[in-house]
C-alpha positions as CSV (number, residue, x, y, z in Angstrom):
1,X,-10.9,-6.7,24.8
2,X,-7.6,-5.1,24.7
3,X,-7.1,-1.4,24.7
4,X,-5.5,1.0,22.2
5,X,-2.3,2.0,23.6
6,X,-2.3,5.9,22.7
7,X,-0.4,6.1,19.2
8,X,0.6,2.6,19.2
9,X,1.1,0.8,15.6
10,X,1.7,-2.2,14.3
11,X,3.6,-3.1,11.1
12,X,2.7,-6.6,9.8
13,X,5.9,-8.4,8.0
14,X,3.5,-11.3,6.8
15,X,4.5,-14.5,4.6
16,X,3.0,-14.5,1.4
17,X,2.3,-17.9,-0.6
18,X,0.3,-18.7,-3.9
19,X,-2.7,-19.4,-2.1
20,X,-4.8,-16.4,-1.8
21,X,-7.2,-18.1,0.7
22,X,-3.6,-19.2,3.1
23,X,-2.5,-15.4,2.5
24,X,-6.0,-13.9,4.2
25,X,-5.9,-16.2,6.7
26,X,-2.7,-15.2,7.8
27,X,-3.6,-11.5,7.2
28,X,-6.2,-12.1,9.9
29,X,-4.2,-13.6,12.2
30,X,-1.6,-11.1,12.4
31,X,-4.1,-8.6,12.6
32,X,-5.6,-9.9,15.5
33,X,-1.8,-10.1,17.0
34,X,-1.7,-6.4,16.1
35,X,-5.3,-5.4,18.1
36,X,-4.2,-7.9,20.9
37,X,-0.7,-5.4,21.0
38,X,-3.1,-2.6,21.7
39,X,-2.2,-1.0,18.3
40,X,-4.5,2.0,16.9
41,X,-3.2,1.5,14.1
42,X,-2.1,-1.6,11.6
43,X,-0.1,-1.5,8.5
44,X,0.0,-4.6,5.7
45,X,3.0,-5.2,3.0
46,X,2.7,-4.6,-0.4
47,X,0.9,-7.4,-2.2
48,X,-0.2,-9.1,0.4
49,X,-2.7,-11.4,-1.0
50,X,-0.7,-12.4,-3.7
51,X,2.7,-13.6,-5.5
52,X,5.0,-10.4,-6.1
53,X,5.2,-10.6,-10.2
54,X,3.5,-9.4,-13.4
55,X,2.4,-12.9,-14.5
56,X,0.4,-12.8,-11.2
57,X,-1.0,-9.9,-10.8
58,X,-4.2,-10.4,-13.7
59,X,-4.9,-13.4,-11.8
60,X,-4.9,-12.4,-8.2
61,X,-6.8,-8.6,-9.2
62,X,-10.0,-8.0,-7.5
63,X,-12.6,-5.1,-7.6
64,X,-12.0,-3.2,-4.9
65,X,-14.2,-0.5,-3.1
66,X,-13.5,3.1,-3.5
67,X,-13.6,6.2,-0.7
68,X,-17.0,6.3,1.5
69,X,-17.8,3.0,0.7
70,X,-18.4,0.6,3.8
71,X,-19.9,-3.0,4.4
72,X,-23.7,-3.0,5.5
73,X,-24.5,-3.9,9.0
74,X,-25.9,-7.4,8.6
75,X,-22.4,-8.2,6.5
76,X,-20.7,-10.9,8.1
77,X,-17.3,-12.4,7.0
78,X,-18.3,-16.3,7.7
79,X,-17.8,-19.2,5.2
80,X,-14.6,-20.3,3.3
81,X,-12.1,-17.7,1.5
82,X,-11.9,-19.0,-1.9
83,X,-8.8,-19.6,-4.2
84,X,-10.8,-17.4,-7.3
85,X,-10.1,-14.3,-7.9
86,X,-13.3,-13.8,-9.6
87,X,-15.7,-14.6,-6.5
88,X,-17.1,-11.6,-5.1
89,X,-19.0,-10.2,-2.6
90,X,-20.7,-7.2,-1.2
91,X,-20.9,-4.5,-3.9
92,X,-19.2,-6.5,-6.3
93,X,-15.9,-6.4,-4.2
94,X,-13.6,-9.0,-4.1
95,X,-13.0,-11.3,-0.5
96,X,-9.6,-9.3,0.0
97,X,-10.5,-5.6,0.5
98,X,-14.1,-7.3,2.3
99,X,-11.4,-9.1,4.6
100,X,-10.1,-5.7,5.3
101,X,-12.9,-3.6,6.5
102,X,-14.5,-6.1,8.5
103,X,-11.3,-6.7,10.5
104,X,-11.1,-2.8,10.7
105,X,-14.2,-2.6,12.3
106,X,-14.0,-5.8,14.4
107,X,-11.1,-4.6,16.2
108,X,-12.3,-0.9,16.3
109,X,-8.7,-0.1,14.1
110,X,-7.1,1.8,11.2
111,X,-5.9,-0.6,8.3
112,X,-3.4,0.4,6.0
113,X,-4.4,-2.4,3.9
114,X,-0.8,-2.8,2.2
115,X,-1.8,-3.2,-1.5
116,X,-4.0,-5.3,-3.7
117,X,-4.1,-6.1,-7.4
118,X,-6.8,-4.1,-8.6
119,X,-9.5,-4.7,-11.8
120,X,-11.0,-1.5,-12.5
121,X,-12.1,-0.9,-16.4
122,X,-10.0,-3.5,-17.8
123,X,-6.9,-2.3,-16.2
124,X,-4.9,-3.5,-12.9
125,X,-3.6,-1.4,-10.6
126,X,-1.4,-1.7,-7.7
127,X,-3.8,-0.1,-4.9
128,X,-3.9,0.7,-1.0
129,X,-6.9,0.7,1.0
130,X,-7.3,2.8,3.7
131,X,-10.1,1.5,6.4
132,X,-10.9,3.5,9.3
133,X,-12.5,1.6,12.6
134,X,-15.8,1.9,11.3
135,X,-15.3,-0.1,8.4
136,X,-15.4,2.8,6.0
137,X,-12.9,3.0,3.2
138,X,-11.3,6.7,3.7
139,X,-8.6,6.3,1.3
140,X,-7.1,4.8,-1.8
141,X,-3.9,4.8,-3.4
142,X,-2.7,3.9,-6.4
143,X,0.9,3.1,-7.2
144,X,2.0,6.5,-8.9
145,X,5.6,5.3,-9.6
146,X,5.6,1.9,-11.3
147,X,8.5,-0.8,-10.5
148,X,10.3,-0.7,-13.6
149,X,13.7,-1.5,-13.2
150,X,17.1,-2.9,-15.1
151,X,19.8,-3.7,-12.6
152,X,22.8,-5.2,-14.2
153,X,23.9,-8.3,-12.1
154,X,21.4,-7.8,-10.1
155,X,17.3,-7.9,-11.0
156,X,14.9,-7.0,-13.7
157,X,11.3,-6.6,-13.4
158,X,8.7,-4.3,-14.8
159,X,5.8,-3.7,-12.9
160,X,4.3,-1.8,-16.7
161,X,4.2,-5.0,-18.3
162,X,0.9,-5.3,-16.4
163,X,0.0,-2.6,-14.4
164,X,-1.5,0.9,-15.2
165,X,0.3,3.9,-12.9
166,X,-2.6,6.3,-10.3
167,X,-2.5,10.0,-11.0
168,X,-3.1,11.2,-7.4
169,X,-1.8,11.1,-4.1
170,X,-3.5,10.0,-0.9
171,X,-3.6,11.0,2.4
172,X,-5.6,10.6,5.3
173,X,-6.6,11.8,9.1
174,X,-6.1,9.6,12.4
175,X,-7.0,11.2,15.9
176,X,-3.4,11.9,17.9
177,X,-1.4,10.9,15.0
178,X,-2.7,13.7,12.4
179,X,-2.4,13.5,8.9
180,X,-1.0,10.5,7.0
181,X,0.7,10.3,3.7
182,X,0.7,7.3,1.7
183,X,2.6,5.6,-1.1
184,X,3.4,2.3,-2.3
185,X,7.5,0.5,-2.5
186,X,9.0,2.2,-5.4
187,X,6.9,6.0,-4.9
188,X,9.5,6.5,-2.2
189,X,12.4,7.0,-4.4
190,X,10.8,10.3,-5.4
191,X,11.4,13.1,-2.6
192,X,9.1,15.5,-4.5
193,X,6.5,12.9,-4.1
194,X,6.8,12.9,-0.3
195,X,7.2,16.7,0.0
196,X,4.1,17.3,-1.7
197,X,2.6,15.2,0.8
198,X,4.3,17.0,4.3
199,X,4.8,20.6,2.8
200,X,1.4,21.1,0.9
201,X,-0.9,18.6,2.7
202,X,0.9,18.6,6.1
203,X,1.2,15.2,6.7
204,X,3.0,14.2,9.7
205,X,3.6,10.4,8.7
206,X,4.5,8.7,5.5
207,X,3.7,5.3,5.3
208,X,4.8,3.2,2.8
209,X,4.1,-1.0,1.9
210,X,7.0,-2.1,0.0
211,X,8.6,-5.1,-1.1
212,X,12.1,-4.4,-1.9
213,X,14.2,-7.2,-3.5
214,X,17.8,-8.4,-2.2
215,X,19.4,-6.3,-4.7
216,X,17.4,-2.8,-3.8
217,X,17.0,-3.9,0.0
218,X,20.6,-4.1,1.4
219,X,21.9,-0.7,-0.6
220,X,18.5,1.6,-0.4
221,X,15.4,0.8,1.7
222,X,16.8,2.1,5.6
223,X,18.1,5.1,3.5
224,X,15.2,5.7,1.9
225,X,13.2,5.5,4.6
226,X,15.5,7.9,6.9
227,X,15.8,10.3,4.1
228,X,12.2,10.8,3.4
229,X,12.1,11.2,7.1
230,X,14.5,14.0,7.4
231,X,13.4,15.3,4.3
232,X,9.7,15.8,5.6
233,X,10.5,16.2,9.3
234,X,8.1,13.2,10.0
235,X,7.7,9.5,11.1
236,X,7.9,7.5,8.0
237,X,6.5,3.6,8.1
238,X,7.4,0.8,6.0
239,X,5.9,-2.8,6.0
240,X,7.2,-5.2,3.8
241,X,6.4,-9.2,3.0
242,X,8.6,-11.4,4.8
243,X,11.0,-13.5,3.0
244,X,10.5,-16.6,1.8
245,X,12.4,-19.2,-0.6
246,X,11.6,-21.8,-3.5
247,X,11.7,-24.7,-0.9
248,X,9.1,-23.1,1.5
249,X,6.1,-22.9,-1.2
250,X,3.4,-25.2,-0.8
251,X,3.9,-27.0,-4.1
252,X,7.7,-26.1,-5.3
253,X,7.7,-28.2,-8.3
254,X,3.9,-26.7,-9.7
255,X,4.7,-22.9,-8.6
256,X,2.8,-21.6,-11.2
257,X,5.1,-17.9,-10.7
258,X,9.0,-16.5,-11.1
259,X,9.7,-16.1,-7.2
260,X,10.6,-12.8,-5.8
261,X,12.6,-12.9,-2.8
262,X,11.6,-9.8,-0.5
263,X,14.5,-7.8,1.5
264,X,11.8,-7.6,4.6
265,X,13.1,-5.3,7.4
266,X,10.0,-3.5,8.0
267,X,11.1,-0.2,9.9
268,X,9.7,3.1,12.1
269,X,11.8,5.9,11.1
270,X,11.6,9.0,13.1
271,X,11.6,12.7,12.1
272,X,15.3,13.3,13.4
273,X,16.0,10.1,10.7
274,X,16.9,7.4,13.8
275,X,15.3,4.2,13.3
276,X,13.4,3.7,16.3
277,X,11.8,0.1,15.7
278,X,12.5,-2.6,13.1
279,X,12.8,-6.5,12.5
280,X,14.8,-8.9,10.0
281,X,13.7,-10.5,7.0
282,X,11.7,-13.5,8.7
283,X,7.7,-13.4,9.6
284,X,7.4,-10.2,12.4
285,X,5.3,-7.7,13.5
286,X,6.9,-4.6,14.4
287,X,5.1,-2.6,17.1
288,X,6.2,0.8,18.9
289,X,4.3,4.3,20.4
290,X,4.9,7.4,17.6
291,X,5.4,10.1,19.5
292,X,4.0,12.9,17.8
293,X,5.6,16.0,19.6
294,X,9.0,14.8,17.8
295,X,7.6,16.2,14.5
296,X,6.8,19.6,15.7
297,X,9.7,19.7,17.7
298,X,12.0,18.8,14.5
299,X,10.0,21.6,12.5
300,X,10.4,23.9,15.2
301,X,14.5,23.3,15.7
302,X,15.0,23.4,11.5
303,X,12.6,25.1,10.5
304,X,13.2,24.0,7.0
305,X,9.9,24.0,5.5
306,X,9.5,28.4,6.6
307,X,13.0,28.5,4.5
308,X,12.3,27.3,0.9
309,X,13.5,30.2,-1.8
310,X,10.3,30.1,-3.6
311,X,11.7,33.3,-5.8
312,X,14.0,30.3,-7.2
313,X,11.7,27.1,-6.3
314,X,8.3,26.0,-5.4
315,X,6.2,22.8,-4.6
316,X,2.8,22.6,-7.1
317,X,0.2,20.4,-7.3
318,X,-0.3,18.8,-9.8
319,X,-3.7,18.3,-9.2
């Protein structure tokens, strides 16, 4: 048994094929690498479990749990991960998000569980699952800000054909590291987005499962990250798929889907905007120590957030 190294995290850059069952096996696997690390707390890529495009997404979706809900004690996660995205479990859940908080509470670990398709009421969302070391779900986020996106000479590809927007935002509580923000890829384009979640909820870390293409990666994904960073005065977290190409599927000339090539590069960010841990584009797990004075510190030294002109501007919930 390995022990949590104080605010040690782990962001898992994980290959993602067309075979749902290959994709939680390696989801388990690098989660184990991430408890063996001594990491408190794991975060997975966006779309994990399945191919990033619309045509996949219906297919792939699974019911997924929502906030309180937790696996019974005699649950067990034995017998063979199935390629149908209709089988489920526990509560009518599917295997993925089941995957999740039994691994959570196997290895006594927060899971930021990257994103799923979900089914919920005939609709499919692009969702988050937050499982705390008990196995509990203690929060779930739906993509706000949907993918849609014309790039000329570059890349097209609209997450709306398929997938229904969340209305909320999500945040969460972790022992030493304090509150955590989360969004999905694309919500961290939106600064008002992230400022509701460090100015109104006080969130200390943003963390954010993306998948950023070759034609958004290279020009905006380190400056996003640093700018949300600076923005909030807080440790933002990205994890995003590793890359893969055409001639590394299991069965090239059968791919059933369009493939998306992700940029990768999954990245720590600190408040003062430095990048403090990262990788490249292949499989990696990115591990480092937040150190969570840094944010009071930066809020302390710029006090930015005890400077707003609310006689000209103001943050509201929406909510």
């Amino acid at each position: 048994m390995v022990n949590q190294i104080g605010n040690r995290v782990a962001l898992l850059q994980v290959p993602v094929t067309e075979s749902k069952s290959t994709n939680l096996k390696t989801a388990s696997d690098y989660v184990q690498k991430a408890h063996d690390a001594g990491a408190k707390l794991t975060v997975l890529p966006e779309i994990w479990n399945s191919p990033y495009a619309t045509s996949a997404f219906g297919d792939y979706a699974e019911v997924l749990p929502n906030v309180g809900d937790k696996l019974k004690e005699d649950s067990s996660n034995e017998g063979e991960m199935s390629e149908s995205s209709n089988d489920s479990t526990e509560g009518g859940w599917g295997e993925s998000p089941r995957l999740l908080m039994t691994l959570a509470k196997q290895y006594n670990m927060y899971i930021v569980g990257g994103s799923i398709p979900e089914i919920c009421d005939k609709k499919i969302y692009n969702t988050c699952l937050i499982i705390n070391p008990s196995g509990e779900v203690v929060g779930k986020h739906r993509k706000v800000h949907l993918f849609d996106i014309d790039v000329p000479g570059g890349i097209c590809f609209k997450e709306s054909d398929t997938l229904t927007a969340g209305d909320g935002v999500t945040h969460f509580e972790v022992d030493g590291l304090g509150k955590i923000g989360v969004g999905i890829c694309y919500d961290i384009r939106f600064p008002e987005f992230a400022m509701l979640l460090t100015q109104h909820y006080d969130c200390k870390i943003l963390i954010y499962p993306g998948a950023f293409n070759l034609t958004t990666g290279p020009a905006h994904w380190e400056l996003l990250q640093r700018a949300r960073a600076v923005d909030g005065q807080c440790y933002v977290l990205t994890a995003s798929p590793a890359r893969t190409s055409p001639s590394n599927d299991d069965d090239e000339t059968d791919s059933k889907y369009p493939h998306y090539s992700a940029w990768g590069h999954s990245t720590v960010v600190s408040p003062w905007g430095e990048v403090v841990a990262t990788c490249d584009e292949k499989p990696a797990m990115v591990v480092t120590d937040l150190d969570m004075t840094k944010v009071d510190e930066m809020r302390m030294a710029i006090p930015t957030m005890k400077q707003k002109r609310n006689d000209l501007y103001r943050l509201v919930d929406g909510k």
